[in-house]
Legacy VTK file of the C-alpha trace (Angstrom):
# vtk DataFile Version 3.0
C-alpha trace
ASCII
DATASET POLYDATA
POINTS 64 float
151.663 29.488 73.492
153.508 31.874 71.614
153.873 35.956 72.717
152.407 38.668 70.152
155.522 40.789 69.000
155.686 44.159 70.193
155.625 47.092 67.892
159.394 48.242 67.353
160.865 51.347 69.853
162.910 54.053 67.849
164.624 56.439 69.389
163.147 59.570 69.427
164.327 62.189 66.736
163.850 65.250 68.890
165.442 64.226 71.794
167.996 61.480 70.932
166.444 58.957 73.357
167.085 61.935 76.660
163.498 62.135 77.102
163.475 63.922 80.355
166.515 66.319 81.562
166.621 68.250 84.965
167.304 71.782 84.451
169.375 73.732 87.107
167.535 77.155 87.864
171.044 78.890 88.859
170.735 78.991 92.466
170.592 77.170 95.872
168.135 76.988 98.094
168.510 77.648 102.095
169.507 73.862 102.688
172.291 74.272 99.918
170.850 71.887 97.510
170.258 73.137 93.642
167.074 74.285 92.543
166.022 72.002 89.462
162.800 71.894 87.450
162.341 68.432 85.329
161.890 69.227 81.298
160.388 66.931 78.964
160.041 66.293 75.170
157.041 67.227 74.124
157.062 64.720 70.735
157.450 61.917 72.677
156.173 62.794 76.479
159.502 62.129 77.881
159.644 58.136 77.015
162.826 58.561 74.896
161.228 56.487 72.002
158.765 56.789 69.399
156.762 54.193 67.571
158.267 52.358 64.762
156.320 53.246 61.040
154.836 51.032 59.340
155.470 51.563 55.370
152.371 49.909 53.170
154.259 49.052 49.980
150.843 49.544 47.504
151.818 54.023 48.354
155.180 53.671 47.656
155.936 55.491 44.179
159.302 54.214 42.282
160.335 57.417 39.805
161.621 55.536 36.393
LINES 1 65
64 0 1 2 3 4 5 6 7 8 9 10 11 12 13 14 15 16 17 18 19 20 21 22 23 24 25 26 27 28 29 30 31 32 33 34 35 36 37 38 39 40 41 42 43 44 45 46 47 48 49 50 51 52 53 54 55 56 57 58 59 60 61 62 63
């Protein structure tokens, strides 16, 4: 029995595939470790990847 293929991962334009980052807030707290808050992308929700397009040939326009 043969697998369906998945739909093709690109790497997301906005981000370059860094999805989610920690961001130091400049400070330490009273146990010495950094304060951090975690920042996402917001075009692809902090997967790294975007789905692939699918191009339907029948809208494509060739300029003679």
């Amino acid at each position: 029995m043969t697998q369906p293929t998945p739909a093709l991962a690109r790497v997301c334009r906005h981000c370059d595939g860094f999805g989610s980052v920690k961001v130091t807030l400049g400070g330490r707290d009273r146990h010495g470790h950094l304060r951090t808050i975690t920042a996402h992308c917001k075009a692809c929700h902090g997967t790294g990847t975007t789905r692939g397009r699918r191009f339907d040939s029948a809208t494509w326009e060739v300029a003679a």
